[in-house]
C-alpha positions as CSV (number, residue, x, y, z in Angstrom):
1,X,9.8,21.0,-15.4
2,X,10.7,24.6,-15.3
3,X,9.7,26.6,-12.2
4,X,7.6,29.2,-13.2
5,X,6.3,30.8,-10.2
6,X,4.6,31.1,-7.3
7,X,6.3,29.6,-4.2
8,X,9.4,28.2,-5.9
9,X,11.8,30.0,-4.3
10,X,11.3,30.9,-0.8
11,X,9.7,27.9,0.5
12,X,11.6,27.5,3.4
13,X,12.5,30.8,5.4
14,X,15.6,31.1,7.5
15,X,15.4,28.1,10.2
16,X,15.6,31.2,13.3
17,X,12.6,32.7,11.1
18,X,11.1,29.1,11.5
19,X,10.9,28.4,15.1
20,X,9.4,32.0,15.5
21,X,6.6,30.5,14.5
22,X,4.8,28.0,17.0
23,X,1.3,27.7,15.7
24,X,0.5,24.3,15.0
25,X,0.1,23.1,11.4
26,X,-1.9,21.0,9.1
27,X,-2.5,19.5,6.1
28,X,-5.3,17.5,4.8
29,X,-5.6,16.5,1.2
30,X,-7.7,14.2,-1.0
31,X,-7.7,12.1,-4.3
32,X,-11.7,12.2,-5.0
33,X,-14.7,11.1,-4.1
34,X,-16.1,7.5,-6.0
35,X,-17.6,4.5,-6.1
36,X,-15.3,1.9,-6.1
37,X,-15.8,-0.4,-3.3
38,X,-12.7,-2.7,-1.6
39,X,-14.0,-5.8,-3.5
40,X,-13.3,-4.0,-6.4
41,X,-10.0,-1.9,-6.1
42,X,-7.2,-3.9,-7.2
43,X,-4.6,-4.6,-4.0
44,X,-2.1,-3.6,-6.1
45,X,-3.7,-0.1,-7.4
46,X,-4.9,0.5,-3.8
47,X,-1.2,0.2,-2.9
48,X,0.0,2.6,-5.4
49,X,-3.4,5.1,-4.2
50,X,-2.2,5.1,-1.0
51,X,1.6,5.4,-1.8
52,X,0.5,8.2,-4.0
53,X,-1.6,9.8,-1.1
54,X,1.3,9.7,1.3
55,X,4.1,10.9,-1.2
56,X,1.6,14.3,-1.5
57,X,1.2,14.8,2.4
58,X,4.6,14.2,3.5
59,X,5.6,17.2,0.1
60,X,3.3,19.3,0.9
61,X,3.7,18.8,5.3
62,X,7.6,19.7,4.6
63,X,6.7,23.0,3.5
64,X,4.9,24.0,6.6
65,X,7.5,22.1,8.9
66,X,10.0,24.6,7.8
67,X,7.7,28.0,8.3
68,X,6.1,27.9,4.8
69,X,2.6,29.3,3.9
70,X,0.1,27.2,4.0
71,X,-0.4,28.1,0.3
72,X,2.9,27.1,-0.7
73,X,1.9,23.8,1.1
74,X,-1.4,23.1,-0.8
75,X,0.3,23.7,-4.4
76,X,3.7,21.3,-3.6
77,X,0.4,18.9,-2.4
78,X,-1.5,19.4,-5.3
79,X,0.9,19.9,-7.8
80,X,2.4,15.9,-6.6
81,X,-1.3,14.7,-7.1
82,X,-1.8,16.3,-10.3
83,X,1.3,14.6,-11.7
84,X,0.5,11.1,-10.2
85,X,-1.3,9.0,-12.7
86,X,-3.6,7.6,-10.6
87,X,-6.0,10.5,-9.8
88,X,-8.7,12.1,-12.0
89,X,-6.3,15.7,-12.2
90,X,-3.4,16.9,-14.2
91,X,-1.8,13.6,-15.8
92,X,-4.3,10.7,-15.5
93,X,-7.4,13.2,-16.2
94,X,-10.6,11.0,-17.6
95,X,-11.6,11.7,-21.0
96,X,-14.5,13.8,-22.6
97,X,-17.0,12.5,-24.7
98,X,-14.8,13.4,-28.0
99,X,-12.2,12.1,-26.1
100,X,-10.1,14.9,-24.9
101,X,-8.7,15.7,-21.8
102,X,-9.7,19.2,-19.8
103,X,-8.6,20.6,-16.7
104,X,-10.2,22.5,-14.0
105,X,-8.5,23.8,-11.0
106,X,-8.8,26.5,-8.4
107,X,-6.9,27.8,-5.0
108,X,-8.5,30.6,-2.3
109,X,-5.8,31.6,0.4
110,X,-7.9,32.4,3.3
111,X,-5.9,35.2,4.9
112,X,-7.0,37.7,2.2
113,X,-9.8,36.0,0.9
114,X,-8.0,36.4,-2.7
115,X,-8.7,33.3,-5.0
116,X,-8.0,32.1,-8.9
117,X,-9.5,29.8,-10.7
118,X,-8.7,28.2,-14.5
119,X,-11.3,26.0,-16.4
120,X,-11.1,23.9,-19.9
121,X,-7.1,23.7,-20.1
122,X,-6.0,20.9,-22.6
123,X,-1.8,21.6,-22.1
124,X,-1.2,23.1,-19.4
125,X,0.9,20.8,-16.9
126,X,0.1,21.6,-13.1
127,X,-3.5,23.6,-13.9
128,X,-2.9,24.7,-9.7
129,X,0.2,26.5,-10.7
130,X,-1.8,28.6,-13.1
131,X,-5.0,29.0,-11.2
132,X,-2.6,30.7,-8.4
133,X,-1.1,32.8,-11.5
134,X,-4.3,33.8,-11.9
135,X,-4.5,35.2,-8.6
136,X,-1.4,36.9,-8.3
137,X,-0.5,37.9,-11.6
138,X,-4.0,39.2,-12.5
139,X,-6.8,41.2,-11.8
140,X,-9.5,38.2,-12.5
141,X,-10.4,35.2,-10.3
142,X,-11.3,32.9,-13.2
143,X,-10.1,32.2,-16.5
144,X,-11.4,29.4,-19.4
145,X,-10.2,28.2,-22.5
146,X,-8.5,29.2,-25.1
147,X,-7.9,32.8,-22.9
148,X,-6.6,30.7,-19.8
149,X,-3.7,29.4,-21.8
150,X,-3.1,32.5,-23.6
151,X,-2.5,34.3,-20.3
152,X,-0.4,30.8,-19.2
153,X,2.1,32.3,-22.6
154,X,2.1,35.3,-21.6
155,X,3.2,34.4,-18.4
156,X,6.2,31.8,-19.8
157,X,4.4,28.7,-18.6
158,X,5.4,25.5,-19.9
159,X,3.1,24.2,-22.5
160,X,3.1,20.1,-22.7
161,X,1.2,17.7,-25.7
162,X,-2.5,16.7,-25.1
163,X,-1.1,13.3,-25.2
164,X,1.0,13.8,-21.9
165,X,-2.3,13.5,-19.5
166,X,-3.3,9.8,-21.6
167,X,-3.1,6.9,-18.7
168,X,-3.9,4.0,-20.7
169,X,-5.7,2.8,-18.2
170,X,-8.4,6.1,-18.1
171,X,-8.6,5.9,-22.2
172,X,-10.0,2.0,-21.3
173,X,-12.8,3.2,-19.0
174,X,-13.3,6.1,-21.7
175,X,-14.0,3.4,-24.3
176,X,-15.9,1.4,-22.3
177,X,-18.1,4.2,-20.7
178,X,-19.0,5.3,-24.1
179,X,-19.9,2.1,-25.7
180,X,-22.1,1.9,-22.7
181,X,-24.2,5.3,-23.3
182,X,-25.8,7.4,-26.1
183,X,-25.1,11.2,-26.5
184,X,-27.6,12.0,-23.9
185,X,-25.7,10.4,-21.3
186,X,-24.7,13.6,-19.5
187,X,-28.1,14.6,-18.7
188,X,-28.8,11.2,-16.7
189,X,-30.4,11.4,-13.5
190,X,-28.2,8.9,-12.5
191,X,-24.8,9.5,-10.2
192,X,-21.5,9.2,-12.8
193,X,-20.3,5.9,-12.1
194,X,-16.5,7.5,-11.5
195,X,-15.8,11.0,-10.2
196,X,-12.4,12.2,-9.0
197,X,-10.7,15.2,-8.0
198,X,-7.7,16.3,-6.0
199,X,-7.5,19.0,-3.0
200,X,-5.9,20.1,-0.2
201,X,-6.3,22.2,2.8
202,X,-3.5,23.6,4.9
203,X,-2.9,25.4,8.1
204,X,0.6,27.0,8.5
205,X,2.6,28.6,12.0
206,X,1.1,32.0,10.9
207,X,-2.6,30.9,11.5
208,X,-3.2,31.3,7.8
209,X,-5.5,28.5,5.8
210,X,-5.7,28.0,2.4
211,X,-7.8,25.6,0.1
212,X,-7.1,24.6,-3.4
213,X,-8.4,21.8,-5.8
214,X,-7.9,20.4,-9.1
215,X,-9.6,18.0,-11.5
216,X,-9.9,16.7,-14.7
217,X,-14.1,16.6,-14.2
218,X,-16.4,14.1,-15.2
219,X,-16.1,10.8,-17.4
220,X,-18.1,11.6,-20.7
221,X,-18.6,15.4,-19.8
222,X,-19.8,17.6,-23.2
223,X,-20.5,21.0,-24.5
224,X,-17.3,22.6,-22.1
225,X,-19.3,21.3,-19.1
226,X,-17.8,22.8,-15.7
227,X,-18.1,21.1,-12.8
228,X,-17.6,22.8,-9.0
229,X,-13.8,22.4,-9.2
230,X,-12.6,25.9,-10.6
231,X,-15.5,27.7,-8.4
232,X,-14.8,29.6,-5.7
233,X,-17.7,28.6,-2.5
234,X,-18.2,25.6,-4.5
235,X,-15.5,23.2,-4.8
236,X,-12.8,25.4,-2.3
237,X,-13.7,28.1,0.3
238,X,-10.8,29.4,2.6
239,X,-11.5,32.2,5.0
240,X,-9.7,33.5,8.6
241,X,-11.4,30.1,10.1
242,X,-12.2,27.5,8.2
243,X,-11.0,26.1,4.7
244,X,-12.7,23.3,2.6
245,X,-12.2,21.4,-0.6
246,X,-15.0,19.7,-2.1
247,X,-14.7,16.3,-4.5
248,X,-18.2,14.8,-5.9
249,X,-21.1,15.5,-8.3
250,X,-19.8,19.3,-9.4
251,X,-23.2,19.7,-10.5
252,X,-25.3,19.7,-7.0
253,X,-21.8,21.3,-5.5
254,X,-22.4,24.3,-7.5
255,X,-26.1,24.8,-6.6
256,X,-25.8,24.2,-2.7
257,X,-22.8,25.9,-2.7
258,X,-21.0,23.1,-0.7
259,X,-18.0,24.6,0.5
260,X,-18.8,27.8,1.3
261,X,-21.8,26.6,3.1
262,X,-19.7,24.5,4.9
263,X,-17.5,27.8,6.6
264,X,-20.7,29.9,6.4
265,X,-22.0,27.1,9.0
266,X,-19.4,27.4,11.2
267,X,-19.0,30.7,11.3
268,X,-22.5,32.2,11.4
269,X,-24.3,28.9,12.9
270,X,-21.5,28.2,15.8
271,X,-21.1,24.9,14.2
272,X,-18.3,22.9,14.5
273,X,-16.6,22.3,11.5
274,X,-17.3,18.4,11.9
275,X,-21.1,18.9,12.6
276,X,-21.2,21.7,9.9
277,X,-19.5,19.4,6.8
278,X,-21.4,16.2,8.1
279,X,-24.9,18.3,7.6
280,X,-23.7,19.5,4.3
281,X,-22.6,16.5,2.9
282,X,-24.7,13.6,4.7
283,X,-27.8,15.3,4.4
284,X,-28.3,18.4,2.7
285,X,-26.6,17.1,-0.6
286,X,-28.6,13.8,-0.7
287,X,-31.0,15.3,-0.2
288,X,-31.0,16.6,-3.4
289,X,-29.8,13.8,-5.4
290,X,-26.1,14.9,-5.2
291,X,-22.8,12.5,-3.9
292,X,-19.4,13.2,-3.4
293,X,-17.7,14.3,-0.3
294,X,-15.7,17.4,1.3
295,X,-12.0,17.9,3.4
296,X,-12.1,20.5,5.6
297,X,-9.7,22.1,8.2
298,X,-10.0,24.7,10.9
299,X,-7.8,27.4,12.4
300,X,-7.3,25.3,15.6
301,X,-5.6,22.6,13.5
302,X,-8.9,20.1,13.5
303,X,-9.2,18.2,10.4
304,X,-12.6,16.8,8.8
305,X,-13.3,14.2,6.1
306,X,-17.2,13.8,5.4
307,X,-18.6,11.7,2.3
308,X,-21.6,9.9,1.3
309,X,-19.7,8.0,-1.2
310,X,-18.7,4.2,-1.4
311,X,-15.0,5.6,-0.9
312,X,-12.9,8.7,-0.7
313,X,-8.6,8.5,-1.2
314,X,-7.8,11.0,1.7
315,X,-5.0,12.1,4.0
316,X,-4.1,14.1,6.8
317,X,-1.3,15.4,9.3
318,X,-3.4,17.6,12.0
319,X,-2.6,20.2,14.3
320,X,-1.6,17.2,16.9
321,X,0.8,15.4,14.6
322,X,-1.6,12.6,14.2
323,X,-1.7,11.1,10.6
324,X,-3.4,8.9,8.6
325,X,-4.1,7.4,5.1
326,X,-7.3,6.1,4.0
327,X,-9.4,5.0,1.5
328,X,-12.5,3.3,2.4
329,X,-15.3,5.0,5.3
330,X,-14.7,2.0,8.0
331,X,-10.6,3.4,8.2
């Protein structure tokens, strides 16, 4: 794939430059929010899941071992997710009702509080790499459609067929899902029986935090539906303290506000940022009827993974060094 910006040069500064920096760093990054259960993930998928999980962290973690920006982190994270088959973003998206796939994605640095955001893509590769485009090459946070790929052009992003993001497997649960529900089916009061989304959250040596996600939305989603994904306070907040990115029912994300909520805890409540995403996302959300589940990161390095969910694909390095895979809440 041709570089086309943002971060791909530069991602390493001059090792003396490195070691000026002594922060700590951190990365924390997941593969969405579902309800698959152990009894029914195949060993063998699990294995690739978590494979796929670690191969993102350990990309991404490089970056801000040799002095990189925590944003340049969360895009070499997201961008590997995004082109692993096996999560709901980028290649292995989950199909529309007409049977299409269409991306969302969107990435906040905290340090300026400067975000962009990209809805409804259908060829664009790595929809993070253009949601940052958005950001720096623009004046707008948020672009859709036919006009987000326009701008991708104009910015000499590589175009790829529809048919690259088919996973055989995802076109199977399309079929099946839709043989299973009439054209109503996305105004069911019942949860989506598989949601997935990628994101990442990253703390470099400068003290700087950034937040990005990506997704390819819901199973069966209609009439350009929009999930929390590509909105800024819903699906990724980063500020000076505190950065989230949000995986679930976009939905009931969008009206609580989930991530930002999260920070605004934190910063105006004195919350911890564990107490602060566990009363977002194990109680405020249900309470309304929503699911899914949140990653979160502070300035001091500590790492959070809340979800109400039968599973969440997650990873982290934290400010410590301390790392872990996981899949399933009792890990």
């Amino acid at each position: 794939m041709t570089c086309v910006a943002i971060g791909c040069a530069g991602l390493a500064p001059a090792k003396d430059e490195a070691q000026e920096k002594t922060g700590p760093i951190a990365l924390v990054l997941h593969g969405g929010a579902g309800m698959v259960t152990r009894d029914a993930l195949d060993p063998e998928q699990e294995k690739q899941i978590r494979a796929g999980l670690a191969a993102a962290l350990d990309a991404g973690y490089a970056v801000l071992e040799q002095g990189g920006s925590a944003m340049d982190a969360i895009t070499k994270a997201i961008t590997t997710l995004e082109d692993d088959p096996h999560f709901n973003s980028g290649r292995g998206a989950v199909f529309t009702y007409e049977g299409r796939n269409e991306l969302d994605a969107s990435i906040m640095d905290g340090a300026t509080q400067r975000a962009g955001a990209v809805a409804g893509l259908t060829r664009i590769r790595n929809p993070i790499l253009l949601a940052r485009a958005v950001m720096e090459r623009s004046r707008h946070v948020m672009l859709a459609g036919d006009g987000a790929e326009q701008f991708a052009k104009a910015q000499g992003f590589e175009f790829v067929s529809p048919d690259y993001f088919r996973v055989e497997g995802r076109w199977q649960e399309y079929q099946r899902a839709k043989a299973s529900q009439d054209a109503q089916a996305s105004l069911a009061d019942d949860p989506p029986s598989y949601m997935g989304t990628v994101g990442a959250v990253a703390l470099d040596r400068e003290g700087h935090l950034a937040a990005g996600t990506s997704t390819g939305g819901m199973v069966l989603k209609r009439w350009g539906r929009i999930g929390d994904s590509p909105i800024i306070g819903a699906g990724t907040w980063a500020d000076a303290d505190c950065a989230v990115s949000s995986t679930g029912w976009g939905e009931f994300f969008i009206r609580l506000n989930v991530a930002h909520d999260i920070c605004a805890r934190k910063r105006y409540g004195g919350a911890s940022l564990s107490v602060a995403a566990d009363a977002v996302i194990q109680q405020a959300l249900p309470a309304f009827g929503g699911n899914g589940g949140v990653i979160a990161l502070d300035v001091d390095g500590k790492v959070k993974a809340s979800f109400n969910t039968s599973s969440m694909y997650r990873a982290f390095i934290d400010g410590e060094g301390q790392r872990a895979v996981m899949v399933f809440p009792d890990e």
